[in-house]
C-alpha positions in Angstrom: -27.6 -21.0 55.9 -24.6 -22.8 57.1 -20.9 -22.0 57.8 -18.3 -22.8 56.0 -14.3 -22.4 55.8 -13.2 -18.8 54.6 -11.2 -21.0 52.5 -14.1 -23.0 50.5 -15.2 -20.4 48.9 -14.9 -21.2 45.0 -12.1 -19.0 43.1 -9.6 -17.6 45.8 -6.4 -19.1 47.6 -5.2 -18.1 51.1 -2.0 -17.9 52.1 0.0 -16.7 56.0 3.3 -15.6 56.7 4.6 -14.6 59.6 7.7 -14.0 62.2 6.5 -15.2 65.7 10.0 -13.4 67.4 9.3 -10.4 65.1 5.7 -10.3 66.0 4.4 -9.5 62.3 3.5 -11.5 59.5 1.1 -10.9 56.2 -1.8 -12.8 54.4 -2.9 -13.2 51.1 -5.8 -13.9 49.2 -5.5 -14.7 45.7 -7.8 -14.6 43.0 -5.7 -16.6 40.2 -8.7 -16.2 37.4 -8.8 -12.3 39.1 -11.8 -10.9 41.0 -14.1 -8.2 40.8 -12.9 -5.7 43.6 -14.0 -2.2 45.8 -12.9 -0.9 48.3 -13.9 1.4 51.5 -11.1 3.0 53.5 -13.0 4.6 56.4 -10.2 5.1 59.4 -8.3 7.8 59.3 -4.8 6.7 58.8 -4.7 4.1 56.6 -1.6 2.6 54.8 -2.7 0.7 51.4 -1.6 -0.1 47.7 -3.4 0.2 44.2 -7.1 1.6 45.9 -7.6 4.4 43.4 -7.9 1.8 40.6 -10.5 0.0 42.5 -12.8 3.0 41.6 -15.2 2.3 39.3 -14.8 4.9 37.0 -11.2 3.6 36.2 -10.1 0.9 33.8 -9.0 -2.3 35.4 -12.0 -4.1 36.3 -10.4 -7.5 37.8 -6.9 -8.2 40.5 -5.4 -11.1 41.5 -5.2 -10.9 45.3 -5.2 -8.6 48.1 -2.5 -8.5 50.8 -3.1 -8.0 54.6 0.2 -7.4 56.6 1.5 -5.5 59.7 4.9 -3.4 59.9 2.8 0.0 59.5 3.7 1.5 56.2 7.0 -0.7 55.7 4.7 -3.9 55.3 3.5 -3.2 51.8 6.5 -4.2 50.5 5.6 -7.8 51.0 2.8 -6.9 47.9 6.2 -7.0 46.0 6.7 -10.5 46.5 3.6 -11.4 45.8 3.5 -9.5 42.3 6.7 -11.7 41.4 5.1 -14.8 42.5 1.9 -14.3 40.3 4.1 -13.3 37.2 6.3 -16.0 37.9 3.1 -18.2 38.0 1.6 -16.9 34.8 -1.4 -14.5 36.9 -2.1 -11.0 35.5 -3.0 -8.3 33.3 -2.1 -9.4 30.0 0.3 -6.6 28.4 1.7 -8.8 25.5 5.5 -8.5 27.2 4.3 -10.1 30.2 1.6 -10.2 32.4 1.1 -8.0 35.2 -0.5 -8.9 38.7 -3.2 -6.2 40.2 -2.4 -6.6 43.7 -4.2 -4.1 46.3 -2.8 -4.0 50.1 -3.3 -2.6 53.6 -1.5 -2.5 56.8 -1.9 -1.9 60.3 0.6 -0.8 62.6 2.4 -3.5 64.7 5.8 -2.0 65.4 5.8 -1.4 68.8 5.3 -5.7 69.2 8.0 -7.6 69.3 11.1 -6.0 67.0 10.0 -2.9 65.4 12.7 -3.0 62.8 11.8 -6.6 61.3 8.2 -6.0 59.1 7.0 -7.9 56.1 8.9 -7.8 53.3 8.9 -9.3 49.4 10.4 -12.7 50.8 7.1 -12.7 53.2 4.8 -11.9 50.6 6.7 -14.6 48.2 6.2 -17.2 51.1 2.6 -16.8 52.1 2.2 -17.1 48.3 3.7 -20.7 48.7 1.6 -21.5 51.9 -1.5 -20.6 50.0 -2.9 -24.1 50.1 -5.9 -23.9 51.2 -5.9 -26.6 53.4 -5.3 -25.0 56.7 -7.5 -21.4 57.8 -6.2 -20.9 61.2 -7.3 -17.7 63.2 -5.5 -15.8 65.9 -1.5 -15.3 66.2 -1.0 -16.0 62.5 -0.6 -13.7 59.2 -1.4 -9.8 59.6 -2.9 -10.7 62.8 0.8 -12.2 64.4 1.3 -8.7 66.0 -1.9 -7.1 66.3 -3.3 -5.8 69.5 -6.4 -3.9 70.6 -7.3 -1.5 73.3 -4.3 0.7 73.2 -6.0 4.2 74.0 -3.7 4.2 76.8 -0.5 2.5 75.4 0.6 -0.7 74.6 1.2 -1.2 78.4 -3.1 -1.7 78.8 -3.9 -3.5 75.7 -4.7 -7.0 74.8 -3.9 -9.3 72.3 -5.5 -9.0 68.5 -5.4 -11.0 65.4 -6.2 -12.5 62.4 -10.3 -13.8 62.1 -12.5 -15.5 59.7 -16.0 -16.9 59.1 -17.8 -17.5 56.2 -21.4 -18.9 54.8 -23.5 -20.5 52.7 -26.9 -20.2 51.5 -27.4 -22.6 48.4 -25.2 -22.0 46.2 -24.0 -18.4 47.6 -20.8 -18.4 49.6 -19.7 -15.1 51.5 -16.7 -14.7 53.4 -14.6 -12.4 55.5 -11.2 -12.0 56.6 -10.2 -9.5 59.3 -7.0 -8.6 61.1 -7.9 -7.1 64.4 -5.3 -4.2 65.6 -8.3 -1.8 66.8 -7.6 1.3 69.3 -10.9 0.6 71.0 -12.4 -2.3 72.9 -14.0 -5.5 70.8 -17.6 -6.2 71.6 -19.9 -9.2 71.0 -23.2 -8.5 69.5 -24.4 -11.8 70.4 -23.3 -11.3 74.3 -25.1 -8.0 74.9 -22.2 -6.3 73.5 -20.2 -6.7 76.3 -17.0 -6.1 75.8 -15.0 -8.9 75.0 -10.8 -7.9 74.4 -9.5 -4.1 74.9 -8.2 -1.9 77.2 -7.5 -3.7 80.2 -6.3 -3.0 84.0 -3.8 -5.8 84.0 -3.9 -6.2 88.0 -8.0 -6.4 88.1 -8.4 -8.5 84.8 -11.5 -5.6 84.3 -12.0 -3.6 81.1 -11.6 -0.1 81.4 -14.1 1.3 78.5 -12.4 3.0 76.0 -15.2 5.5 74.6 -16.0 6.2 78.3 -12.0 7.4 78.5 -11.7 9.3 75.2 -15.0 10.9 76.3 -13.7 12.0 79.6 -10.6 13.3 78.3 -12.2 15.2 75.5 -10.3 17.9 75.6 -6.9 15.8 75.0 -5.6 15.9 71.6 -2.6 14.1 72.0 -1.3 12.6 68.7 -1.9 8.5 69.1 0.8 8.0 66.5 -1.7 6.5 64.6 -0.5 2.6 65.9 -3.3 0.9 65.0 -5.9 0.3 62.0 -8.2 -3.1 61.8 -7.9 -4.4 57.7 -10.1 -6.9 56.3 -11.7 -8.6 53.0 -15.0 -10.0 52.2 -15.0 -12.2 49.4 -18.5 -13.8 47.4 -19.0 -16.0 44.4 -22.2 -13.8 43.5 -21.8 -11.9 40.1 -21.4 -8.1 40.7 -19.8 -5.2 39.0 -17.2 -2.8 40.4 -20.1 -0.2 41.5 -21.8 -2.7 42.8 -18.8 -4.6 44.7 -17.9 -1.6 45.7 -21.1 -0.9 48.1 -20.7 -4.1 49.4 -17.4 -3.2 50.8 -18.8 -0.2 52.7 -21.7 -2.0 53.9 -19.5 -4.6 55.4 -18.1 -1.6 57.7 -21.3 -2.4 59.6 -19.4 -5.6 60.9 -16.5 -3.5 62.1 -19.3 -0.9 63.7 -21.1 -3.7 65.6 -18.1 -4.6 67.2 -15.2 -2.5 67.6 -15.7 0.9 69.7 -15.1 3.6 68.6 -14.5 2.2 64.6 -12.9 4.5 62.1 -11.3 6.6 64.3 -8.7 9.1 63.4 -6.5 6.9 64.5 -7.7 4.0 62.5 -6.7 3.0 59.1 -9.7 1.1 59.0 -10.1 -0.4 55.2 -12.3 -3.2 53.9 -11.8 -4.8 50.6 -14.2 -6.7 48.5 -14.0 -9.4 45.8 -16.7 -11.1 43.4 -15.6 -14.0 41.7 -18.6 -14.1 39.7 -20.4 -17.1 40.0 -23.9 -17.1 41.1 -26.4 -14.4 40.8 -27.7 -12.3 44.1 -28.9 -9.4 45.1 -27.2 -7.1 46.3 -28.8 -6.2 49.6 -28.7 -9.7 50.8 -25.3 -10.3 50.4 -24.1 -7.0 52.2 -25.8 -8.0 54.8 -24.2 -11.2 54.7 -20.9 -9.6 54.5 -21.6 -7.0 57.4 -22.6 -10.2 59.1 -19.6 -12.5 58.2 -17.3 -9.4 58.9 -18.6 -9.4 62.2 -18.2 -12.9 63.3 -14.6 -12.7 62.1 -13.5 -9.9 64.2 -15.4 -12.0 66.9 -13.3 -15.0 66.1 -9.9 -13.0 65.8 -9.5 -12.0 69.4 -11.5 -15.1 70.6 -8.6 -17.2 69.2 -5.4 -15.1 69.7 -3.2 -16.1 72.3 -1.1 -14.7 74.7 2.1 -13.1 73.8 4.5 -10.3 73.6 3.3 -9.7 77.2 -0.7 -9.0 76.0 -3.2 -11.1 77.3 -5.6 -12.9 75.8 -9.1 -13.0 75.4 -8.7 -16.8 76.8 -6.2 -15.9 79.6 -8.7 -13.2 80.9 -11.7 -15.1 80.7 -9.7 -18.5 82.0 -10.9 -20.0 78.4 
């Protein structure tokens, strides 16, 4: 097994698009011959486009990409732009007038970073289309992961700084991928370092972690609303051959990536959502590659807040461990 871009994985383009000032961008993946796609929205406040056709028991079995973006709610306009650049481009379902792109989305909240009234919007969408070049897969401040923070159980005011992750593999001819924006309410751990925790809610004058399930279980008996400002969104993408049943169970057991890793996961106050996508290339079984993907998914949260920096007055994994 060895790693490999997110971005040489055979059949999909990536794209970015953000607004440093603003502090929110988007990111899209784009299947231009379409993809075989599920879905598993497990948090509890999630904001997302076009998941009840992912269900296998409805019609459309292929899309054409999946957008990631922050601005909460507002953000899945940018989907819009990237609908009229597929048509424009010739990508779609095939309804003899035109053609019309399948595009699925998810955000996460990022409005209380940098200007809450500036959030991804068609023109975004249109542009990370354009930037989807696939020479460049940068991780940290860029796409969905511009504004994303994590630890913010107590407010943006103890949080650090999220974002945007990726890491894929190869084993022969089987690729797996994952793509993760990082905007969790809990602390990020690393399985690999004793799960220590890594990014999350922090005591800014210490530079120590103050444990976030250790404080929620404390205050038990608090039930303030958390305005739901948060939610951790992410793809896994394989050229393996599998259905839309069978994708589907993929994507939820890539949620083991977000479990190893983020605590709590799928909170309440979560959005949490995974997409996946077969381009259909290589035959494997099934169990292998969701491990693979729970695996991948993991390293790319990992590599989200290891490579974010500093900004919008958060630290940074690398300012608080002097990286």
């Amino acid at each position: 097994m060895k790693e490999i871009k997110f971005t040489d994985i055979s059949g999909i383009k990536l794209g970015h698009m953000q607004d440093v000032e603003a502090g929110t961008g988007c990111s899209v993946v784009i299947c231009e011959n379409g993809a075989t796609a599920g879905v598993d929205v497990r948090g509890g406040s999630p904001a997302t486009r076009e998941t009840d056709l992912l269900n296998p028991v409805n019609m459309i079995n292929q899309i054409h990409a999946v957008v990631l973006s922050g601005g909460s709610a507002f953000g899945l306009d940018s989907c819009s732009g990237v609908m009229k650049y597929l048509e424009e481009n010739n990508i779609g379902f095939d309804v003899k007038v035109t053609k019309v792109p399948i595009v699925c989305g998810a955000c996460l909240f990022d409005l209380v970073v940098g200007k809450h009234d500036v959030r991804p919007n068609l023109e975004m969408g249109y542009e990370a289309c354009e930037n989807a070049n696939n020479i460049d897969c940068p991780n940290g401040n860029v796409g969905a992961g511009c504004g994303a923070a994590v630890g913010k159980y107590n407010g943006i005011s103890n949080a650090m700084k999220g974002g945007l992750g990726t890491y894929a593999v190869q084993v022969g001819e089987l690729q797996v991928g994952a793509i993760v924006a990082v905007n969790c309410l809990g602390d990020v751990v690393d399985p690999d370092e004793n799960t220590k925790i890594i990014a999350g809610m922090i005591d800014n004058e210490s530079n120590t972690f103050i444990d976030t399930e250790k404080s929620m279980v404390n205050n038990y008996y608090d039930k303030t609303n958390l305005f739901s400002g948060n939610t951790t969104i992410g793809i896994v993408v394989t050229n393996a051959k599998f259905d839309k049943s069978e994708i589907t169970k993929i994507a939820s057991m890539t949620h083991n990536g977000f479990g190893r890793t983020m605590r709590p996961a799928h909170s309440i106050y979560d959005g949490d959502t995974i997409f996946s996508l077969s381009t259909g290339e290589v035959e494997a079984d099934l169990s292998v590659v969701g491990l693979l993907s729970a695996r991948v998914m993991e390293r790319a949260v990992i590599n989200a807040v290891k490579s974010a920096e500093s900004a919008y007055g958060l630290k940074s994994y690398k300012e608080v461990h002097n990286k």
